[in-house]
Each structure stands twice: as C-alpha cells, then as structure tokens.
C-alpha positions, 0 to 999 in steps of 0.5 A: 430421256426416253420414256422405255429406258426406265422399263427396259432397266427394271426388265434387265434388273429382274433378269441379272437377279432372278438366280434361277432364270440365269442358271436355267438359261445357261444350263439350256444354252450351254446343252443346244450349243454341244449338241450343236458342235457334234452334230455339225462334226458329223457332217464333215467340213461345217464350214462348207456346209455354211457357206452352201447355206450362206450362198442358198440364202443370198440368192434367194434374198437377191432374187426375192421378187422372182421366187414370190412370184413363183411361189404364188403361181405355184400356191394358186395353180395348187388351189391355195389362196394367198394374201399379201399382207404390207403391215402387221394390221394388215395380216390380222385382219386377213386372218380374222376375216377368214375366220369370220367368213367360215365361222369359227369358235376354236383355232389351234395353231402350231408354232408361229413366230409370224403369229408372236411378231403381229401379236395375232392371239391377242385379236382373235381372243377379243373377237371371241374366238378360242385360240389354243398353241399346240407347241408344249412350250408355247401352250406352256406359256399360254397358260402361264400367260407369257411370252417366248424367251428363246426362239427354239426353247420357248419356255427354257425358263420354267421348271417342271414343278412351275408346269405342274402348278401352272396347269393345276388350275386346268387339272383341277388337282394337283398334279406330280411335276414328273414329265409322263404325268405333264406330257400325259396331261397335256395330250389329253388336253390336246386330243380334245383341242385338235378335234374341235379345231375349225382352223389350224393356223401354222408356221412356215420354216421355208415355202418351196417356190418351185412347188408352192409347198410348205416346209415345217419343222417340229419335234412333237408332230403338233404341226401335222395335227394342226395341219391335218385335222382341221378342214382349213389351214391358214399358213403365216410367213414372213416373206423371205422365207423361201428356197427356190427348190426340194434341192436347196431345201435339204441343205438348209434342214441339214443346217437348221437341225444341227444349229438349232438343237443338235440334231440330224434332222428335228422329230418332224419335218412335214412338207405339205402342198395344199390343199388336199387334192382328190387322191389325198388320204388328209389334208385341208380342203382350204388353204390360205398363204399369208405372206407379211413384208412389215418393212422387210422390202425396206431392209431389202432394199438397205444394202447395209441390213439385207443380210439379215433376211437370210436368217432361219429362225435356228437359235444359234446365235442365242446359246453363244451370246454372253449377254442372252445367257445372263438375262435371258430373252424377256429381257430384250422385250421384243418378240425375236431377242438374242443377236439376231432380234436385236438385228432386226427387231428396230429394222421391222419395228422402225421405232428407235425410241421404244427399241434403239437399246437392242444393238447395246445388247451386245459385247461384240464379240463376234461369237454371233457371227461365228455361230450363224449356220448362214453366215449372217455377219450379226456383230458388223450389223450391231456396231451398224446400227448403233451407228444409224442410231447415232447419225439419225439423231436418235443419241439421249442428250447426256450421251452426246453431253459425255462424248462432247466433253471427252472431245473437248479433254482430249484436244485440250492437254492442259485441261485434260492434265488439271481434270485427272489431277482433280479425279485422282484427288477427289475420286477417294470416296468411290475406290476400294481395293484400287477400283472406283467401285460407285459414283455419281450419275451417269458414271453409277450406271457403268459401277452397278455391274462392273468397276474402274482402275483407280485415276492414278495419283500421277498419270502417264504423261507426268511421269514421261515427262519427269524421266525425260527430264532426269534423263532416265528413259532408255534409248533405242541404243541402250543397253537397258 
C-alpha cells in the first residue's frame, strides 16, 4: 500500500466532516459559477468566445518554441533579463541569488501560482529574508500559515471572525470581524510592507511575446504596488503562459474575468514592459523573467496531455466539480486542486505514488469539461490518466486482486451463480432497508459514503430461466 494513502484518506475525512468548510465551499462556488453565467450572457454566443479561446491557446501551445524565442528577444531588446529555469530547484536558486546579489532583507510579492508550484517562500525565509504576499486572501493564509485552497479565492474557507483572530496576534488587540476594520488593518500593514520592499516578486497571467510585456491580473491593485514600488522586479511564469499579441491578448481578458469571478474585466489589469525606460514616470529599474518548464516540454510533447498547457489559471472548472464543492482544495493536497490539478499536478510532478489518487477525484461528469473558457476536454484526460496509471504498473495489488477475480466471475457462469447464491445467503448482517450499508474490507471503503442494492435472493439469470421453463416469457408476437 502506498505510504500517502493513508494521509490522503484522513485529509478527505476531515474535509467531508468539517460542516462549515463544506457550506463555505459551495456557498462561494455556487456565487463565482452565477456570476459566471451572467457575465458570459452578456457577451452574446459564449460558445464562440470559447472556441476563439480555445483556437488562441492551441496555437500557441503548437508554436511554443517560436513565441519563447520571441518573447526573450523582445525581454531582452527591453533591457529585462531572463532566466530559463528546467526544475523547480532550479527556478529558486535564480530567485535567491538574485536576492543575494542586490541584498535583499524584504521581498513582497504579488499573487504567484508559479511561487506556490516551487514552494518559493519557504527558501527565501530560510535564507533570512522577510518574505511578505500582498493578495489579501494569500497574506491571509500566510498569517494563518496555510496554503490556498481555490486558485481564485485562496481563503474562501475562512470566516470574517477566523481573520480577525488570526491577525489579532500582529494587532496586538483584539480586532471587530467587520470587513472596514480587516481591510483597514491590512492596508496599514501593507503601506509599511510595500515601502520597505527590495524586491517584488510577481505573477504572470500572460507575457505578450510581440511586445516582451507582462499581463497581471488582479482585484486589489497590489500587484501594481509590487510592480511599482520596489527598484527590481522578478516576474515567475510558467512557460506556456504566453499569447503572440495585445490582439490575442483581449480575448483571453475577456474569457478570464467572466470565467473566473464573474466579471467583465477584473479591478486591475496592469500590462507592464519593463524595466522602466527614461521617460517612464515608475517602474523597476531591473527586471528578471523566470520562465519554468518543470516537465511541461514533456507534456508538450504528449499528444494525449498537450491540451492541458492551454489553461488560464480561471477557476471555472473548480466551482462546477461535485467533488471540489464537498472537500475542498486542501484536500487534493497539491498546489493546483480542482479538475484542472488533478490533470496536471501528476504530469509536472511525475510521481504517481504521492499523487496517482488526483485522477480519482472525479465523477466524470463532464461539467469540468463544459465549464473550460478554453475548451480543455478535463473529464477525456482524467479517464486518461487513470489509464496511464494502470498501464505503468502503478495499480495497489488489491485493486488488480478485485479486477482478477471479477474477470475470473464473469467467465465463469457456474462459479459466477454459486458466488451470488452465497452473497444473497450470508450478505444479512450488512442490509438494512434493502441496502448493504457496511462490510468488510475493501468493500468498507466503498459503504463509508455510499450504499449497495441488496444480492437478491435469486438473480436475474435463475429467474430467466425458471420462465423459460414454464413458459411464461412473452414472444415478440404475443399479445402481452
């Protein structure tokens, strides 16, 4: 048996019995999917807009090599500096030397899936340096030293009176659970942050490669702080983040807002081409590209998984999973959760021990696929990679046990006949109400959350044959 099994099922049981985790989840879920629905109303025929998203990311994703080789002429013409970073090691030791090299004590940073996927916060704070997230919900968590459990909506799972007593501490009084005296506290905490800040580290939604600029997408303006402020800029993207021009670049905004909260077009959209130029008013004067692969040139080159790369990070197909709304995205226990995580995380992660349970985090049924702004077939891929999964080997010895003897039932009708008779007989102890409600293992980990018909005292087959023999079965002709 693995040795994550056992984490991963007491993750799942604490999210299935945490009431309020499970309310909170679908109370949020619920609201993004809505607004979701009137704000692609708006646009007219949703479907072409998906398609055009669709088409936009395919292309991109087939032409990856001419538009990184764009993009880092364009950076570099600009006076920006890019690194090319293969692991994840890789990409935070660039980041850390960079901070060594200019000295930095304070780094503030603007919302970075990138940073989460390589675990950057974690190094820089072991090389003594203060490293501070500027997105409410991320500096949330930070403070409640946790991690994200929506890709939109980072703390979703926390109430207002939760935040209070978490930044009580940092307060030191307490503080009303009103959102003015949160937010009032929080920008004050941030004033101070953003001025002593020797580096902002931010995100990256899409890089323009006709133009070397960066695209960010944000609701509180932090990102512009970060941007802004501090006198060098290290921006962290994965490297299929990319659309060929401002062209492409408005329909993909158009498709992230609506999908992703509900809106015509987030708070903020900042497109920067740093570093800043002599007759820039702001800006950093140093700006380094960190572009990670971390397999994605493997999933490039799958033809099954490619589609996967065309994602922009919106959140959709969180807020429609039946499985995210119950559990949650602590859960799944990888940085990016939902269908789209459960896609992709085993593909950069290459460890099916540690993470061959995502693909079962699914009903399959297909409302992933329909949210998708950029048409990304998630439920085709799941049954996929349950299928890789298999056919590497990578199947627990009492599934393959399970699925050995049911072959062996089903080829073998007396065999098959004696086992239900014995079922029906001994099977008792586990009905009630005409459902096996418990059982032994492994039939215990199916009855934990769900229930059984009842064998019936005679199957299908006996009774076929008992009418055949009386003669009691009607023909095509018959009257009956």
């Amino acid at each position: 048996m693995s040795t994550y099994k056992p984490i991963v099922e007491k993750r799942v049981d604490n999210a299935l019995t945490n009431d309020f985790l499970r309310k909170a989840t679908r109370r949020a879920t619920d609201r993004l999917r809505h607004n979701k629905y009137s704000a692609a109303d708006e646009l007219g025929d949703w479907e072409k807009w998906r398609l055009a998203g669709d088409t936009i990311r395919s292309h991109v994703i087939a032409n990856l090599d001419y538009y990184l080789k764009q993009l880092i002429t364009q950076v570099e013409k600009n006076g920006g500096h890019v690194h090319l970073a293969q692991t994840p090691s890789e990409a935070v030791d660039i980041v850390s030397k960079i901070a060594r090299d200019h000295g930095a004590k304070t780094i503030i940073k603007s919302k970075s899936m990138v940073s989460e996927e390589i675990h950057l916060n974690k190094v820089l704070e072991k090389d003594g340096i203060s490293v501070v997230e500027t997105d409410l919900g991320e500096y949330i968590l930070q403070v409640a030293g946790e991690v994200p459990s929506h890709i939109i909506v980072p703390a979703m799972h926390k109430t207002r009176q939760q935040v209070a007593e978490i930044f009580e501490p940092l307060a030191g009084h307490p503080l009303s659970s009103d959102t003015p005296t949160l937010t009032k506290f929080v920008r004050q905490q941030m004033r101070q942050k953003f001025l002593q800040g020797d580096i902002g580290i931010t995100g990256c939604n899409f890089a323009v490669a006709e133009t070397g600029s960066i695209t960010m997408v944000t609701n509180e303006g932090n990102g512009r702080m970060v941007s802004t402020l501090p006198r060098v800029q290290i921006t962290l993207m994965g490297m299929e983040r990319i659309v060929p021009s401002f062209r492409e670049l408005s329909v993909l905004l158009n498709l992230l807002g609506r999908s992703a909260t509900g809106q015509r077009l987030s708070s903020y959209t900042t497109i920067l081409t740093p570093p800043k130029q002599s007759t820039d008013a702001d800006g950093p004067e140093e700006f380094h590209l960190v572009i990670l692969d971390h397999n994605r040139s493997e999933i490039l080159g799958d033809p099954t998984f490619r589609q996967s790369l065309k994602c922009i990070r919106c959140g959709a197909c969180f807020n429609v999973c039946p499985v995210y709304r119950q559990i949650g995205g602590h859960a799944y226990g990888s940085v990016y959760a939902g269908p789209i995580g459960s896609v992709i995380t085993p593909l950069l992660e290459k460890d099916w021990e540690k993470w061959g349970h995502l693909p079962y985090f699914s009903s399959l049924c297909g409302a992933c696929t329909e949210a998708c702004p950029v048409r990304i077939p998630l439920h085709d891929l799941l049954v996929k990679l349950r299928a890789r999964k298999t056919m590497t080997g990578h199947t627990p010895q009492i599934e393959k046990r399970i699925f050995q003897a049911y072959r062996y039932m089903f080829t073998h009708e007396k065999t098959l006949r004696q086992a239900l008779r014995l079922g029906a007989r001994f099977q008792f102890p586990f009905v009630q109400h005409d459902r096996i409600v418990s059982g032994p293992p492994p039939l215990s980990n199916w009855t934990k959350s769900k229930t059984l018909p009842k064998v019936a005292s005679k199957s299908f087959m006996y009774l076929w044959a008992e009418a055949k023999h009386k003669g009691t079965i009607p023909t095509p002709n018959s009257k009956e």
